[in-house]
N, C-alpha and C positions, 0 to 999 in steps of 0.2 A: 393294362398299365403294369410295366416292372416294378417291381419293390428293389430298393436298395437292399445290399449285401450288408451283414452285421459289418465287416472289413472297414466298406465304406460309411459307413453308419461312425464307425469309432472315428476315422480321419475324419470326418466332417466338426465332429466333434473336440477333438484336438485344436481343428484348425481357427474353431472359433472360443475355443479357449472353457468348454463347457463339459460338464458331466452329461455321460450316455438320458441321464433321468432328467435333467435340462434342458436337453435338445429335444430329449421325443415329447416332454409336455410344454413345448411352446404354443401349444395355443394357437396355431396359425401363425405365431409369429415367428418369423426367418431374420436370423442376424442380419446387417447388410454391409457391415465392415468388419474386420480383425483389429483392436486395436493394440498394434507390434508396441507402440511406447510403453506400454504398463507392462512388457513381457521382460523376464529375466535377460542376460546374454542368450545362452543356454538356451530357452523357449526360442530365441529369434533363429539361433541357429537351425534349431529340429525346425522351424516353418520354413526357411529357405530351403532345407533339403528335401522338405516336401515339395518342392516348385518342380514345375519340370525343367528339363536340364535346357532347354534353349535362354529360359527367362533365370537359372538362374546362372549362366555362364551371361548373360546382362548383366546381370547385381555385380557378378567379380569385377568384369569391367569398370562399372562404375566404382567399384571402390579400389582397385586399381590407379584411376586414376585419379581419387580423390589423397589417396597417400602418397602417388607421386609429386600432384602439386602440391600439397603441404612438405616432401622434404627438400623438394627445389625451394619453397619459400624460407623454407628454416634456414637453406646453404646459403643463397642470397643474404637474408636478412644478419646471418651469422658473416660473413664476408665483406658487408658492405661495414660491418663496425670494425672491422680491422683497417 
């Protein structure tokens, strides 16, 4: 069996938001989600850039398109009152 690398030992540890000394005494226990809401801007950003670059050229997508449709609805709705 390989042993994980300190390297990977620390990102794992970032990514679930935990001290090196938290992670190595869990007890068996393995987080099993990140939870991004309780994360600063700042934190959500450093985990995206940790994504790989396929999923995270996904995320820009998606938010891409989510500030296009929010500024076509702001033109419309600003438009439709004149």
């Amino acid at each position: 069996m390989r042993e994980p690398s300190l390297l990977a030992v620390v990102k794992i540890a970032q990514l679930f938001g935990v001290i090196l000394d938290e992670l190595i005494n869990l007890e068996g226990k393995v987080p099993t989600e990140v939870k991004v809401e309780d994360k600063t801007i700042a934190e959500k950003l450093r985990l995206i850039e940790q994504l790989e670059e396929e999923d995270k050229q996904a995320l820009y997508r998606i938010i891409d398109t989510m500030l296009t449709k929010s500024k076509f609805k702001d033109f419309f709705q600003k438009n439709m009152l004149d």
